[in-house]
C-alpha positions in Angstrom: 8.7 -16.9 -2.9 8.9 -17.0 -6.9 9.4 -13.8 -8.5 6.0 -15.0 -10.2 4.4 -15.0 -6.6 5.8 -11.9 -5.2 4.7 -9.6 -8.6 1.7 -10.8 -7.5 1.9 -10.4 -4.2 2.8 -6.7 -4.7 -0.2 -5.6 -6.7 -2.5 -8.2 -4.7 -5.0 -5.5 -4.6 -5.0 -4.9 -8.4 -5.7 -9.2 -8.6 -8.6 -8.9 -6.4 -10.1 -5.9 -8.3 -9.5 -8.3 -11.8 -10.6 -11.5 -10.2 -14.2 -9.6 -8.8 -14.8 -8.2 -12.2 -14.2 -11.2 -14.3 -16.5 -13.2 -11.4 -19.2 -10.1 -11.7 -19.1 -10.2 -15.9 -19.5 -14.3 -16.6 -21.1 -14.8 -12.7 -23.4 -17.8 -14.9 -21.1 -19.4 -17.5 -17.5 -18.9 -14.8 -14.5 -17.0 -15.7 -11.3 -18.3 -17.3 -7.3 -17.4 -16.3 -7.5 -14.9 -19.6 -10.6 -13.2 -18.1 -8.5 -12.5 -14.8 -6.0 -11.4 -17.2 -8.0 -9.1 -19.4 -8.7 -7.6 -16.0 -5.4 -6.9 -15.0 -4.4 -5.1 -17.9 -7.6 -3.1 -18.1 -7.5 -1.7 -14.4 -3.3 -1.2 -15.3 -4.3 0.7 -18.1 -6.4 2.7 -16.1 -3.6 3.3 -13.8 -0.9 3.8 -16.7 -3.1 6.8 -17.9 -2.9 8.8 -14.6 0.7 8.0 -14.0 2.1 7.2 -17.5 4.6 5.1 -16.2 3.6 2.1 -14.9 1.3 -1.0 -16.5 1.7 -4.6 -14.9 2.6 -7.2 -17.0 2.1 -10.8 -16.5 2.0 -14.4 -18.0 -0.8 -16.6 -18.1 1.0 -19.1 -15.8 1.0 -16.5 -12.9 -2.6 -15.7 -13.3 -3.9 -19.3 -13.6 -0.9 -20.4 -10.3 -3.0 -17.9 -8.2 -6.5 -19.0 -9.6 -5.1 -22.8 -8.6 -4.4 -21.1 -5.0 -7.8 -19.5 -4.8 -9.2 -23.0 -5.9 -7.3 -24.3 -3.0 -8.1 -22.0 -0.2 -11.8 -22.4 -0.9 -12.5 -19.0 -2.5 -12.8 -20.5 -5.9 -14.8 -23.5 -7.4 -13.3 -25.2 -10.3 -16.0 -25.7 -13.4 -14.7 -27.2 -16.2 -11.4 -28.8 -17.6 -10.3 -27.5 -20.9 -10.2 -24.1 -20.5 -10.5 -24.3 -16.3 -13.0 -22.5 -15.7 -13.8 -20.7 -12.2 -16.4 -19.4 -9.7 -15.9 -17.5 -6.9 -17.3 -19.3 -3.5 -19.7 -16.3 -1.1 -16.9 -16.3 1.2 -14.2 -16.1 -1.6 -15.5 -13.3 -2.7 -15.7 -11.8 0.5 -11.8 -12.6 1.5 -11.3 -10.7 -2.1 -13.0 -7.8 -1.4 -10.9 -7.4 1.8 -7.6 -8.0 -0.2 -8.6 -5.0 -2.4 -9.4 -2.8 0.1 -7.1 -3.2 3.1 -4.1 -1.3 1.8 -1.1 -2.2 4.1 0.7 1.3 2.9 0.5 4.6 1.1 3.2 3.9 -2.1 0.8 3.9 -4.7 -2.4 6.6 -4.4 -3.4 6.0 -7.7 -4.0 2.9 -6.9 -6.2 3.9 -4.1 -8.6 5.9 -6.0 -8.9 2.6 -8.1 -10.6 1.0 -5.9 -12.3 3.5 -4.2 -13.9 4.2 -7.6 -14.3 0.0 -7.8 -16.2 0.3 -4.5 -18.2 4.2 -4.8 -19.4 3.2 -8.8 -20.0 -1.1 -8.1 -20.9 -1.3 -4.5 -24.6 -2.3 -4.6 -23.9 -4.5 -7.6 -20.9 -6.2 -5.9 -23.1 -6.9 -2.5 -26.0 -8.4 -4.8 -23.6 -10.6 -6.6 -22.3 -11.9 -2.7 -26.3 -12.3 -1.9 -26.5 -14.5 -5.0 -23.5 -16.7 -4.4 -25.7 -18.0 -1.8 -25.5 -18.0 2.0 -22.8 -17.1 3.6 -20.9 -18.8 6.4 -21.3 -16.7 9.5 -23.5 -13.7 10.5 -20.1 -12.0 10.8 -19.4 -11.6 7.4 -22.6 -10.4 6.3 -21.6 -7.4 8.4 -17.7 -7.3 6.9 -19.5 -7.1 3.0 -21.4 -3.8 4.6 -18.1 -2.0 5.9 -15.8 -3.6 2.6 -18.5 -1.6 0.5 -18.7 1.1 1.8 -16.8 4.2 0.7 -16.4 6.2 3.4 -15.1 3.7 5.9 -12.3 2.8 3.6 -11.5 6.8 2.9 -11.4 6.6 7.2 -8.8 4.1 6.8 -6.4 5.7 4.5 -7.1 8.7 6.2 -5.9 6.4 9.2 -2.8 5.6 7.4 -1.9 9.2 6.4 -2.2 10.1 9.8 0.0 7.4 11.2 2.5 8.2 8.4 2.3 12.5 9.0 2.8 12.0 12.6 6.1 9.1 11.7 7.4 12.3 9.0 7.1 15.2 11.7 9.1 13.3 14.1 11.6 12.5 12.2 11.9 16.3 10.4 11.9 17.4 14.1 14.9 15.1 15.4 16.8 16.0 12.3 16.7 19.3 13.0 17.2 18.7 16.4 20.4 17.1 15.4 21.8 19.9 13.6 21.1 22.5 16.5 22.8 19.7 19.1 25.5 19.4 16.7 26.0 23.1 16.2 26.1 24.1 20.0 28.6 20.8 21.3 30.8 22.1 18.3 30.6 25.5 19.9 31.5 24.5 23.3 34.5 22.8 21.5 33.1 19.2 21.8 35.2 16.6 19.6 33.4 15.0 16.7 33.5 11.6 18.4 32.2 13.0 21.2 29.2 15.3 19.0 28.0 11.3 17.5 28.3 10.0 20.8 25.4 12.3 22.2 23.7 12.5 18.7 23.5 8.5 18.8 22.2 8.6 22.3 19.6 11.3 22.1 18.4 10.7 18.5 19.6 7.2 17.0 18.6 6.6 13.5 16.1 3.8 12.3 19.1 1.3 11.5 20.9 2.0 14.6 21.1 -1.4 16.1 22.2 -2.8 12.8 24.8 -0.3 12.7 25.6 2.5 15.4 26.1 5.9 14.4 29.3 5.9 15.3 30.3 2.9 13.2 28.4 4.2 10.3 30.1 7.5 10.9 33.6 5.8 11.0 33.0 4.4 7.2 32.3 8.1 6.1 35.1 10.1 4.1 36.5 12.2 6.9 35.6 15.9 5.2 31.4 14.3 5.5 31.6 13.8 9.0 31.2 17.2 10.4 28.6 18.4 7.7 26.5 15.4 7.7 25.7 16.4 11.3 25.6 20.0 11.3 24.1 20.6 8.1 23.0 17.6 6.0 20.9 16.3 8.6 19.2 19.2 8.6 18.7 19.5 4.5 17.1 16.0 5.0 14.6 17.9 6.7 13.8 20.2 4.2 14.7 18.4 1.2 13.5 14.7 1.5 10.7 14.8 4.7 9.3 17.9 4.6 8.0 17.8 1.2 7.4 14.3 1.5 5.1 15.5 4.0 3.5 18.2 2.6 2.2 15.3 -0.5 0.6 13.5 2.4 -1.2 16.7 3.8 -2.3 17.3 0.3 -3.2 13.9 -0.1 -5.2 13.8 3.1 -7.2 17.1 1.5 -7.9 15.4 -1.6 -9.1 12.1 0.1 -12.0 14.5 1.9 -12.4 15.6 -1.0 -14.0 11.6 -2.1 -15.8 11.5 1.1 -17.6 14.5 -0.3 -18.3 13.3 -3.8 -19.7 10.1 -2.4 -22.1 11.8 0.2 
């Protein structure tokens, strides 16, 4: 894919929120590639000012390539030649509204409260505007427009996430610790090192370890790193880079209540 594409790709849900709004502000007349644009950087900005680091930046060609697609798919109606200008079809709109709210992970929370603030402040607005774009192909995504709209049921499913994510975390602090404690009591019984990765890669192999076994990996390590990445290091991993990275999540999970809350 084009570096074009896969900028988009990456903030897909950012898109959706930008091509929703300019669709919802010139429903009548149609919205142009700039629109879409404006849109972008607005909700960015938005996102800059919590983080202060980030803004997305993108040309006009990549906005009006993924209009073209959204023509193409049947989401979009082209109106107009000079500026193109676009409308969103009842079940384009509906496909959108299920790009911005089906996050595939957790890398960017900020991003999450954009759209749950999209979907808690616009909700009843953004149904009426798919009630006006006319009838909609199937019973069944009447009832999708109900659960894309509504607030709680996508703080559930980041909640969902989290959880999935907490439970991948505590596993791996747990092995890694594991592996220090293992390491610590072969070494004891006077084990080798070969044989201390030997029973470390069986009982605990890593995430890559079919791409490359422990004890290869362990082979291209200085021979001083060996022991310590083992019988220490494994276990700072849990402390230093997991455990804390944890810890956000739980915190995260607390605040995402928190929304549920304000909405009810």
């Amino acid at each position: 894919m084009p570096r074009s594409g896969a900028v988009l790709l990456e903030n897909e849900p950012l898109l959706a929120a930008a091509v929703i709004a300019a669709q919802a502000t010139l429903e009548k007349s149609g919205f142009r590639q700039r629109d879409v644009r404006f849109f972008l950087e607005l909700f960015s900005n938005w996102l800059q000012s919590t983080t202060g680091t980030w803004t997305l930046e993108l040309h006009n060609t990549q906005v009006q390539r993924a209009l073209d697609l959204h023509a193409v798919a049947g989401w979009a109606a082209r109106i107009g030649k000079k500026p193109p200008r676009y409308r969103l079809t009842p079940e384009g709109l509906v496909e959108l509204l299920r790009r911005l709210v089906r996050r595939k992970n957790l890398a960017r929370p900020d991003e999450f409260f954009l759209v749950f603030h999209i979907i808690d402040a616009y909700g009843p607005r953004l149904r009426a505007l798919v009630m006006r774009g006319g009838m909609l192909a199937s019973r069944t995504l009447a009832v999708d427009v109900d659960e894309l709209l509504d607030p709680a049921k996508l703080v559930q499913r980041e909640r969902a996430t989290v959880a999935r994510e907490l439970e991948r975390l505590a596993l791996r602090v747990e092995e890694a610790r594991q592996t220090s404690a293992l390491t610590r009591k072969l070494l004891k019984e006077k084990a080798s090192l070969s044989e201390v990765v030997a029973a470390v890669e069986k009982r605990f192999p890593y995430g890559l370890n079919s791409q490359k076994p422990l004890s290869e990996l362990f082979q291209d390590l200085p021979a001083p790193w060996r022991r310590a990445e083992l019988e220490e290091i494994a276990e700072r991993r849990a402390g230093g880079l997991w455990g804390p990275t944890r810890d956000l999540l739980v915190a995260y999970d607390r605040i995402l209540v928190g929304l549920v809350r304000i909405e009810s």
